[in-house]
DRENZASE-485994 format. One record per residue (C-alpha): residue in one letter; chain; x, y, z. Coordinates in nm, 2 decimals, padded with zeros to 4 digits. Each point is the difference from the previous one (the first is absolute). Layout:
BEGIN
<node r="A" c="A" c1="X" c2="Y" c3="Z"/>
...
END
This chain:
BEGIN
<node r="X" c="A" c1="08.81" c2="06.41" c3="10.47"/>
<node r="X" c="A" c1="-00.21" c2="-00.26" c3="00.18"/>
<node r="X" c="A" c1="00.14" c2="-00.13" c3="00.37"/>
<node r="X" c="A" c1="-00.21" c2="-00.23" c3="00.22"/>
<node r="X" c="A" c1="-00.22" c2="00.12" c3="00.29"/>
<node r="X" c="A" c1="-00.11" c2="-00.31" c3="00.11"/>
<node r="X" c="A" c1="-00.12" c2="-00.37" c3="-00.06"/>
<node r="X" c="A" c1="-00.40" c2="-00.11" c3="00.06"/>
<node r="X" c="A" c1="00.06" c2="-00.30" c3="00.26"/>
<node r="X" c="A" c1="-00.38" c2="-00.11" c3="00.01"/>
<node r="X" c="A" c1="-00.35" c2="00.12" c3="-00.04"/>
<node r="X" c="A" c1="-00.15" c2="00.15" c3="00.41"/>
<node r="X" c="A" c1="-00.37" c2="-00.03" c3="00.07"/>
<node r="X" c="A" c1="-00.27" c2="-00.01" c3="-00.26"/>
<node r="X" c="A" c1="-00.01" c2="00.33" c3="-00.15"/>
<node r="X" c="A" c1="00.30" c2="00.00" c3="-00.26"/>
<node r="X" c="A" c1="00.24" c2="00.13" c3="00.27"/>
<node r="X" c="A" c1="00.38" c2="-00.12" c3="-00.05"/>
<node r="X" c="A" c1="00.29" c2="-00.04" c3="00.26"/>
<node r="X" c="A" c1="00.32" c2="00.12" c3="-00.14"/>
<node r="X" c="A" c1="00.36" c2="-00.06" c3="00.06"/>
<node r="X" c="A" c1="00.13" c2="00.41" c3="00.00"/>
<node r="X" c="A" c1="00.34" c2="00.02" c3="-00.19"/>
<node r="X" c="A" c1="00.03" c2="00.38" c3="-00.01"/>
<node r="X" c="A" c1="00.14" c2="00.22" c3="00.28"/>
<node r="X" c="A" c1="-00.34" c2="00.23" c3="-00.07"/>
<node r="X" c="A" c1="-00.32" c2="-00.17" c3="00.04"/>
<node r="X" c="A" c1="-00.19" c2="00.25" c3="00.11"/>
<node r="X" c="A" c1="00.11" c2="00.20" c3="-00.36"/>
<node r="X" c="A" c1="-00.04" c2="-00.27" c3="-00.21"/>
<node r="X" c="A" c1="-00.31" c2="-00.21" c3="00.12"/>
<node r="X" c="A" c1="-00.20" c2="00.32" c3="00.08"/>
<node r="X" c="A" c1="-00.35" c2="00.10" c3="-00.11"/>
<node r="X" c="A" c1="-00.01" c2="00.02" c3="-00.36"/>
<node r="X" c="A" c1="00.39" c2="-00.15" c3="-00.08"/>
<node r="X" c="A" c1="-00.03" c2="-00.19" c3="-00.33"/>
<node r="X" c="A" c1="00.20" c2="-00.28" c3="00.02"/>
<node r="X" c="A" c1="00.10" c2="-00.25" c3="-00.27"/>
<node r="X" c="A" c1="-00.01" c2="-00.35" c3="00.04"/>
<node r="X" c="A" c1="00.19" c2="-00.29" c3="-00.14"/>
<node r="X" c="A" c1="-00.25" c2="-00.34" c3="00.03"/>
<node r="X" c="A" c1="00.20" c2="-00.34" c3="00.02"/>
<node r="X" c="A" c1="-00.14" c2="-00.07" c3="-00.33"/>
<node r="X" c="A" c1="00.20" c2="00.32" c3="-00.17"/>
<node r="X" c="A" c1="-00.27" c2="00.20" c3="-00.05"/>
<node r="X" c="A" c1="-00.05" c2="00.33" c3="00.13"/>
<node r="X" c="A" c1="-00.26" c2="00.27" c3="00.11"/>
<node r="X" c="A" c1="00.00" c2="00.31" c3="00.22"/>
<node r="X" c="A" c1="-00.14" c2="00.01" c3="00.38"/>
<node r="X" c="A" c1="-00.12" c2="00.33" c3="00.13"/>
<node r="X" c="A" c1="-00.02" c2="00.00" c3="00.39"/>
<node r="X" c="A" c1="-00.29" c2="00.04" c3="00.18"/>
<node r="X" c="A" c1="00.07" c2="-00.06" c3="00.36"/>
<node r="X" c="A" c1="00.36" c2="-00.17" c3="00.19"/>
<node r="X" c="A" c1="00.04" c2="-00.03" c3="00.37"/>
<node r="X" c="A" c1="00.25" c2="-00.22" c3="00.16"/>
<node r="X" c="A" c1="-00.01" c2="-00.30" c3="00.10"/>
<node r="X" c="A" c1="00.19" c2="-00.30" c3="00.22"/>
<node r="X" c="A" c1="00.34" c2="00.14" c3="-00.19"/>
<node r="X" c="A" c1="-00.20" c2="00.04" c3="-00.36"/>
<node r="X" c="A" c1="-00.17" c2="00.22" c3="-00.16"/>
<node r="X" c="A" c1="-00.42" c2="-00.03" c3="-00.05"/>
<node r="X" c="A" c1="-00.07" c2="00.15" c3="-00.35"/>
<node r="X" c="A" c1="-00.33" c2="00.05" c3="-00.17"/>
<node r="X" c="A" c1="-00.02" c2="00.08" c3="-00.35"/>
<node r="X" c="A" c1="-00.29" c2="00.14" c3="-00.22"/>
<node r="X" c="A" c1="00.07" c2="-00.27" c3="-00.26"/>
<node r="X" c="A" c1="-00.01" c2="-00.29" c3="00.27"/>
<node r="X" c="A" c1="-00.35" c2="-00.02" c3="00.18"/>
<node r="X" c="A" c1="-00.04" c2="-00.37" c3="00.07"/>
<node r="X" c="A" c1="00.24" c2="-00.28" c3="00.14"/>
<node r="X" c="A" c1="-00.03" c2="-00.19" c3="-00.31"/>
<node r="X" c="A" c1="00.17" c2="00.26" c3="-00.18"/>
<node r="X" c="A" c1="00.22" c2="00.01" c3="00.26"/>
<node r="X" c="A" c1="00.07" c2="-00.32" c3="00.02"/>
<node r="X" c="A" c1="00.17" c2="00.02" c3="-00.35"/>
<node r="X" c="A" c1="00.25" c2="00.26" c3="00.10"/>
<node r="X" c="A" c1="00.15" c2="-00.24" c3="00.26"/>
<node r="X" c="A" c1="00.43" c2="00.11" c3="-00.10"/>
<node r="X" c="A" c1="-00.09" c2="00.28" c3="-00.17"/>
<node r="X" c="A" c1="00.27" c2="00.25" c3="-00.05"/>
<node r="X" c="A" c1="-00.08" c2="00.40" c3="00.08"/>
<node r="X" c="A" c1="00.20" c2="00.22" c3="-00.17"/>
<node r="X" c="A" c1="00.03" c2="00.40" c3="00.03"/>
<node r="X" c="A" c1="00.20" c2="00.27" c3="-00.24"/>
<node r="X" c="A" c1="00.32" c2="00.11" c3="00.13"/>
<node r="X" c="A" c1="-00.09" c2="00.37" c3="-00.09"/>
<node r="X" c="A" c1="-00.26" c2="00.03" c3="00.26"/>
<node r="X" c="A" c1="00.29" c2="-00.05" c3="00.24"/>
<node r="X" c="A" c1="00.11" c2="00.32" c3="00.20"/>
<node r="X" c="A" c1="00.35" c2="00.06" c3="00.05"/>
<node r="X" c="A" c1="00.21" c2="-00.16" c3="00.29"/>
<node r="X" c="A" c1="00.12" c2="00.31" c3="00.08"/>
<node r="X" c="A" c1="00.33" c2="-00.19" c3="00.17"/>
<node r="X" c="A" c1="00.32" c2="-00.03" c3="-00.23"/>
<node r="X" c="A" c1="00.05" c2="-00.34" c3="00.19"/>
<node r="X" c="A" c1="-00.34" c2="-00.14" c3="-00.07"/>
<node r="X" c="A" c1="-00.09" c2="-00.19" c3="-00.31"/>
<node r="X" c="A" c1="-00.32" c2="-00.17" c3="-00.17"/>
<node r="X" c="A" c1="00.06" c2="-00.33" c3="-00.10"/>
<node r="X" c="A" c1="-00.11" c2="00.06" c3="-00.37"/>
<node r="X" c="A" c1="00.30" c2="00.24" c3="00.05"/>
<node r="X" c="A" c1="00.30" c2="-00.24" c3="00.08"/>
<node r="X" c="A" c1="-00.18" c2="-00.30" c3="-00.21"/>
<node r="X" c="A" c1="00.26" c2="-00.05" c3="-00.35"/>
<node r="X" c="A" c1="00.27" c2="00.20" c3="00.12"/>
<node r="X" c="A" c1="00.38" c2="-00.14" c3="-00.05"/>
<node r="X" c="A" c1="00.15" c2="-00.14" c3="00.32"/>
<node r="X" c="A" c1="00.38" c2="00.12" c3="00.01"/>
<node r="X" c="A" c1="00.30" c2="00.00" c3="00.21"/>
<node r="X" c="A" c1="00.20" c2="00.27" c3="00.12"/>
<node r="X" c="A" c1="00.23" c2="-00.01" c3="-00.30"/>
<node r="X" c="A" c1="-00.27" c2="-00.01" c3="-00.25"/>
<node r="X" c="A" c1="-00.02" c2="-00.41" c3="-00.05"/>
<node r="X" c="A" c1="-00.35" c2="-00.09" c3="-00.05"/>
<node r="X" c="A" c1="-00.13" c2="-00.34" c3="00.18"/>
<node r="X" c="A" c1="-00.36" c2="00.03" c3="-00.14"/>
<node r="X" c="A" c1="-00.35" c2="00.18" c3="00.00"/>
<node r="X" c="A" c1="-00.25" c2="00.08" c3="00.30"/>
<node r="X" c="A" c1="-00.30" c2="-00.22" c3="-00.08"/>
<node r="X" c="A" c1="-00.21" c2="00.07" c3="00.28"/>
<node r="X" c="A" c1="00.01" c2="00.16" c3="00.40"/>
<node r="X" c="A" c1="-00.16" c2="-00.25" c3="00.22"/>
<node r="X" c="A" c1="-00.06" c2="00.14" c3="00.36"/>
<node r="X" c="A" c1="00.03" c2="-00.19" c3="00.32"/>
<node r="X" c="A" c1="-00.02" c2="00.00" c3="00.35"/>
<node r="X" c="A" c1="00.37" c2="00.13" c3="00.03"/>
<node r="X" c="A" c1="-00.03" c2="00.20" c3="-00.25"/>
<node r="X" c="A" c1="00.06" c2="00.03" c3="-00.41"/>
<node r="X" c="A" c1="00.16" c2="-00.23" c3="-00.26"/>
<node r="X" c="A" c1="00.13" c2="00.10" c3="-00.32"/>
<node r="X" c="A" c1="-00.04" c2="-00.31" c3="-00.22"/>
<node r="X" c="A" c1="00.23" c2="00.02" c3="-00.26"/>
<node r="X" c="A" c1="-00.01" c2="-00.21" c3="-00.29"/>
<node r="X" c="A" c1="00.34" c2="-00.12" c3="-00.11"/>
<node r="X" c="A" c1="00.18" c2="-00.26" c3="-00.26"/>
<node r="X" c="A" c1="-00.07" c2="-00.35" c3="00.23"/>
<node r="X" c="A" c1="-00.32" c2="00.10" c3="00.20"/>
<node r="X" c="A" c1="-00.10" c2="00.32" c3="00.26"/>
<node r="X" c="A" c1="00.19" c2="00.16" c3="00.27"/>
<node r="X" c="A" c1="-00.20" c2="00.12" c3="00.27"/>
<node r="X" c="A" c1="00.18" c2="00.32" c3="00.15"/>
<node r="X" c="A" c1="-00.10" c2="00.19" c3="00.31"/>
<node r="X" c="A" c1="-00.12" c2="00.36" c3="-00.09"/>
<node r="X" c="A" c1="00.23" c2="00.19" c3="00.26"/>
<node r="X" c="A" c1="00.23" c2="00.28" c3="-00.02"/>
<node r="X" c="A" c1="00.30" c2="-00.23" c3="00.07"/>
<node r="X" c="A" c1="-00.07" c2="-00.21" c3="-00.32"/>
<node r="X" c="A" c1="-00.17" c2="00.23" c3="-00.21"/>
<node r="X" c="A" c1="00.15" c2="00.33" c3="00.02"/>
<node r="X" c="A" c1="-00.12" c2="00.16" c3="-00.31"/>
<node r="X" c="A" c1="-00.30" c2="-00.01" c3="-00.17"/>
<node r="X" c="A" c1="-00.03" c2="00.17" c3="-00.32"/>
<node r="X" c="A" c1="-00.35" c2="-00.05" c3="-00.16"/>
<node r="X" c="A" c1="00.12" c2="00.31" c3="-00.29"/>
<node r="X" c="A" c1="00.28" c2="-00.19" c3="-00.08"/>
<node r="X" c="A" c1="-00.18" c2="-00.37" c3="00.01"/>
<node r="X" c="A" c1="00.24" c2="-00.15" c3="00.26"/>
<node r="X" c="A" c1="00.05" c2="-00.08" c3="00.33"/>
<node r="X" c="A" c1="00.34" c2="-00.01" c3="00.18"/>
<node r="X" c="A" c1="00.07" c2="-00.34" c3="00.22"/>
<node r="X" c="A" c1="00.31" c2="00.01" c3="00.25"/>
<node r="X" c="A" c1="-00.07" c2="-00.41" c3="00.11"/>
<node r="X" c="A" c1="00.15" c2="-00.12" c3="00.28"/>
<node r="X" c="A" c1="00.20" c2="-00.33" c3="-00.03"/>
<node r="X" c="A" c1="-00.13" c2="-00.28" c3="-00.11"/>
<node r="X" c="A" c1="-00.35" c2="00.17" c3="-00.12"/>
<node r="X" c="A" c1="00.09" c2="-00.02" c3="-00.36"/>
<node r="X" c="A" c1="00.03" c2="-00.38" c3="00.02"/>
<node r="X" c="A" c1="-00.31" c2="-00.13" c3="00.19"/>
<node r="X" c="A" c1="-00.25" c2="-00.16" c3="-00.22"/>
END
């Protein structure tokens, strides 16, 4: 499986260098000499990236690749998508910490078993993370805490919600 590592914002200098927006706890694993990544062009087409240099950057990521060696080029991978392969992920080694690819399609329940929908996505935020969880009517977006979310089984494809009032309702 395929999880995003990070988004090209725009071409830097005039040597092929790219700033990217990191979405991946592990830079340093997966943008590091060598790393093959595969990206996903706004047109749909595709093609892999191997890294050649990253170094950060005014909160991005500076990345040079051996298949990008002038600005032109670039210049056309302006939104690109960067994508890595969940195996070369290590472990979390913490029984209360999760990938996202992990908790991504599993069935939102209640306590007693009633389930309100699917997690489409985690989206993380200044004060923390959101579940969203897509549900008949729209998303819910629920805060990923203990409190609310006291069990989390990725074996069994669910996650347990305990909401407080009136969290079930907001739209």
């Amino acid at each position: 499986m395929d999880v995003v590592v990070g988004r090209v914002a725009k071409a830097h200098g005039i040597s092929g260098e790219l700033a990217v927006d990191v979405r991946t706890d592990s830079p340093e694993t997966r943008f590091a000499l060598g790393s093959v990544l595969n990206a996903k062009l706004r047109d749909g087409t595709s093609r892999d990236l191997t890294v050649t240099a990253a170094r950060e950057h005014s909160g991005r990521l500076l990345v040079r690749f051996e298949e990008v060696v002038t600005r032109d080029v670039a210049e056309t991978l302006r939104g690109t998508l960067l994508f890595g392969s969940t195996d070369d992920l290590p472990p979390t080694g913490d029984p209360d910490e999760f990938y996202d690819h992990e908790l991504e399609g599993l069935s939102a329940q209640l306590l007693d078993g009633t389930e309100i929908g699917t997690v489409k996505e985690i989206v993380h935020g200044p004060g923390g993370e959101l579940l969203v969880v897509r549900r008949e009517g729209g998303e819910l977006l629920v805060p990923f805490v203990r409190q609310i979310v006291p069990t989390v089984d990725v074996a069994g494809g669910r996650v347990v919600l305990d909401p407080p009032e009136g969290l079930l309702d907001a739209d």
